[in-house]
Biotite code that builds the C-alpha atoms (Angstrom):
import biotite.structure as struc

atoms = struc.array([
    struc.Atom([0.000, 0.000, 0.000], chain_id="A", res_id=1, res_name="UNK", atom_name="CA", element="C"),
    struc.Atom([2.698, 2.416, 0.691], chain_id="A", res_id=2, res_name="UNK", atom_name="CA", element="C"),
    struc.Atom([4.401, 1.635, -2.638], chain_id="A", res_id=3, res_name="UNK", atom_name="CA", element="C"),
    struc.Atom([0.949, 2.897, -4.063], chain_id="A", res_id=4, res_name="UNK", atom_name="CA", element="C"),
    struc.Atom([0.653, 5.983, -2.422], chain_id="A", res_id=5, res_name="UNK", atom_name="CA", element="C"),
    struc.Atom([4.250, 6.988, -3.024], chain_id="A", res_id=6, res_name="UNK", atom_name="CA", element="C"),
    struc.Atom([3.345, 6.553, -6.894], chain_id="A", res_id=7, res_name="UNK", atom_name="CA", element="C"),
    struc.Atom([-0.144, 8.913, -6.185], chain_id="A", res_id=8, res_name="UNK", atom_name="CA", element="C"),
    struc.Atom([2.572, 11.570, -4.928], chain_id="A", res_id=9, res_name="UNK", atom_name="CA", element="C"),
    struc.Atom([4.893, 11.028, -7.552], chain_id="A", res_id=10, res_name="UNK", atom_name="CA", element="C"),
    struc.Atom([2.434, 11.273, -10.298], chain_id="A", res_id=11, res_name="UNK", atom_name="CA", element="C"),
    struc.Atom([0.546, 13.832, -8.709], chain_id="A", res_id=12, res_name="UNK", atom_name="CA", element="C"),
    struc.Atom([3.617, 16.211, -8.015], chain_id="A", res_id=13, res_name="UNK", atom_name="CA", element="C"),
    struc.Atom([4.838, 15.566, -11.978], chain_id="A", res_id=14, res_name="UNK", atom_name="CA", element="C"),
    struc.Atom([1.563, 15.897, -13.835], chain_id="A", res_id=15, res_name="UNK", atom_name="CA", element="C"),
    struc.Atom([0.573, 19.307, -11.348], chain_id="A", res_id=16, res_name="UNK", atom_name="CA", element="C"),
    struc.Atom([4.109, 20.721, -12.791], chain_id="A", res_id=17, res_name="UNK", atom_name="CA", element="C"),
    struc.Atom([3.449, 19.970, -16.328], chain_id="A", res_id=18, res_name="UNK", atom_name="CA", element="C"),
    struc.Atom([0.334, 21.528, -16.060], chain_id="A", res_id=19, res_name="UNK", atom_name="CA", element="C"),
    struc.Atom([1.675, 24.916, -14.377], chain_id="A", res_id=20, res_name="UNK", atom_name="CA", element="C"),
    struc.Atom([3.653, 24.815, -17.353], chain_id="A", res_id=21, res_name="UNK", atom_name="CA", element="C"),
    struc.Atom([1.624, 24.436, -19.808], chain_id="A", res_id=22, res_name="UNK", atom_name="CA", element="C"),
    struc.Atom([-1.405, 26.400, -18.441], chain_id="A", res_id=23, res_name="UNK", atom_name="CA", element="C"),
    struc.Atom([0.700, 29.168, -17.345], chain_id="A", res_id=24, res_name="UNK", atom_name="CA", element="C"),
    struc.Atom([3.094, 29.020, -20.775], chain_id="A", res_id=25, res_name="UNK", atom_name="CA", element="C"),
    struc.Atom([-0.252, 29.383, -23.231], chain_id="A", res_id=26, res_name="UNK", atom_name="CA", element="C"),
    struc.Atom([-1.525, 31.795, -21.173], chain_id="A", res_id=27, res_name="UNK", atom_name="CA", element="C"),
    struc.Atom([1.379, 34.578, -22.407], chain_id="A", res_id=28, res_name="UNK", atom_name="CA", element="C"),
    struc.Atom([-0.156, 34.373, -25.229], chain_id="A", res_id=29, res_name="UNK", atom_name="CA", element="C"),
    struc.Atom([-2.686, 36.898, -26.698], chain_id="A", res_id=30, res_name="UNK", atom_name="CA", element="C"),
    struc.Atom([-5.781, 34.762, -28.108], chain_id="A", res_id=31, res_name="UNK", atom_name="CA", element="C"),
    struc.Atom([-7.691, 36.333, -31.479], chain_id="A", res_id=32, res_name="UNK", atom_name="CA", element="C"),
    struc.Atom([-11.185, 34.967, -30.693], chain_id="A", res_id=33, res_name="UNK", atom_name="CA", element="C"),
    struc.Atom([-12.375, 30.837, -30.125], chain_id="A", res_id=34, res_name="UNK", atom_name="CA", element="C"),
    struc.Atom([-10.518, 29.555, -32.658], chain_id="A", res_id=35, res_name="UNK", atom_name="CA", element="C"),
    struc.Atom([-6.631, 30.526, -30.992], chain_id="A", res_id=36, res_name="UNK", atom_name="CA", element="C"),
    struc.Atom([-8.214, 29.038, -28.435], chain_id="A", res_id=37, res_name="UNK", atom_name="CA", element="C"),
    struc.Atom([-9.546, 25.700, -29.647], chain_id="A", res_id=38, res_name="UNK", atom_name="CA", element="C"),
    struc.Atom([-5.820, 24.158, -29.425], chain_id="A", res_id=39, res_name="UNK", atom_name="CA", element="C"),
    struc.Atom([-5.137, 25.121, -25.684], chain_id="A", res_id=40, res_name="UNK", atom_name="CA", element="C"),
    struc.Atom([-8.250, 23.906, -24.478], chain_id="A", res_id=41, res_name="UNK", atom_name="CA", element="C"),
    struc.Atom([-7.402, 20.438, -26.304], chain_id="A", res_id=42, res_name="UNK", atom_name="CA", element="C"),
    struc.Atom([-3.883, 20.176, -24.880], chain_id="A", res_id=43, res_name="UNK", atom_name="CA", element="C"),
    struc.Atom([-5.922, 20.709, -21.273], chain_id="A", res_id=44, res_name="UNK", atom_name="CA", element="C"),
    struc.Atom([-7.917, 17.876, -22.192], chain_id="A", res_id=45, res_name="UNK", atom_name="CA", element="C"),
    struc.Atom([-5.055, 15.519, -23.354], chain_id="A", res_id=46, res_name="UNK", atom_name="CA", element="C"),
    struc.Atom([-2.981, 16.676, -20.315], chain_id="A", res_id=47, res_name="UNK", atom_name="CA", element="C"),
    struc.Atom([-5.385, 15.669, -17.791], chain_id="A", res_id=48, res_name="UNK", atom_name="CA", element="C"),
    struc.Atom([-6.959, 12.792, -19.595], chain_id="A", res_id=49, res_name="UNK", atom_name="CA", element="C"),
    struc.Atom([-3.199, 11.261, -19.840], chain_id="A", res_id=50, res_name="UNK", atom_name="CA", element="C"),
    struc.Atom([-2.320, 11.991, -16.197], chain_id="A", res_id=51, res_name="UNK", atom_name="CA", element="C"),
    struc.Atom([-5.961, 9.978, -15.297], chain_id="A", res_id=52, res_name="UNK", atom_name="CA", element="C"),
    struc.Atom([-4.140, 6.993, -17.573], chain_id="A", res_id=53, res_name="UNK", atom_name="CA", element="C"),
    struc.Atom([-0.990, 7.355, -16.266], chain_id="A", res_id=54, res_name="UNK", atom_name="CA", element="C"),
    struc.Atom([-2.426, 7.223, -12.185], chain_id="A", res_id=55, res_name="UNK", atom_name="CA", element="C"),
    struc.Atom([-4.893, 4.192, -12.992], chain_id="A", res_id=56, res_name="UNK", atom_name="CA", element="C"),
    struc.Atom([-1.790, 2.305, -14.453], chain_id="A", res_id=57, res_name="UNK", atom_name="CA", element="C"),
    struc.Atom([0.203, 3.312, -11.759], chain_id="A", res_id=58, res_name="UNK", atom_name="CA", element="C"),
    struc.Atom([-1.893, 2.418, -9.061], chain_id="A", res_id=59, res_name="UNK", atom_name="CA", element="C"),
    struc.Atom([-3.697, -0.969, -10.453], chain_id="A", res_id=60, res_name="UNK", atom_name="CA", element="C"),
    struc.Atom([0.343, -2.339, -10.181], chain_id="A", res_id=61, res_name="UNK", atom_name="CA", element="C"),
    struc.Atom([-0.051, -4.950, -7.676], chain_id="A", res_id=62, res_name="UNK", atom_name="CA", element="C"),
    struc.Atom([1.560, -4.326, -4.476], chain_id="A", res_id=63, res_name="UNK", atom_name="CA", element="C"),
    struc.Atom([4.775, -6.816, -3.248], chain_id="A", res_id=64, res_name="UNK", atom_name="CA", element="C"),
])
């Protein structure tokens, strides 16, 4: 169990960096209406939908 929770932290603490980064790196940048917008909003989408992925495979690693 401790194994797991170590790889919660982990993942958590990496995927909450990337997405300072990325958030806070697009967000510089001056938008011209929906469509400049359209590509951040999917990158959001795939960032968090990959860190969900990346946790459930993490965590359903059976525990030694």
């Amino acid at each position: 169990m401790t194994l797991q929770i170590g790889n919660l932290i982990s993942v958590v603490l990496v995927w909450a960096l990337v997405a300072y980064i990325f958030v806070f790196g697009f967000a510089q940048m001056k938008w011209s209406g929906w469509e400049g917008a359209l590509p951040w909003l999917c990158g959001v989408v795939a960032l968090f939908t990959s860190a969900g992925f990346t946790t459930k495979w993490l965590m359903a690693k059976p525990v030694l």
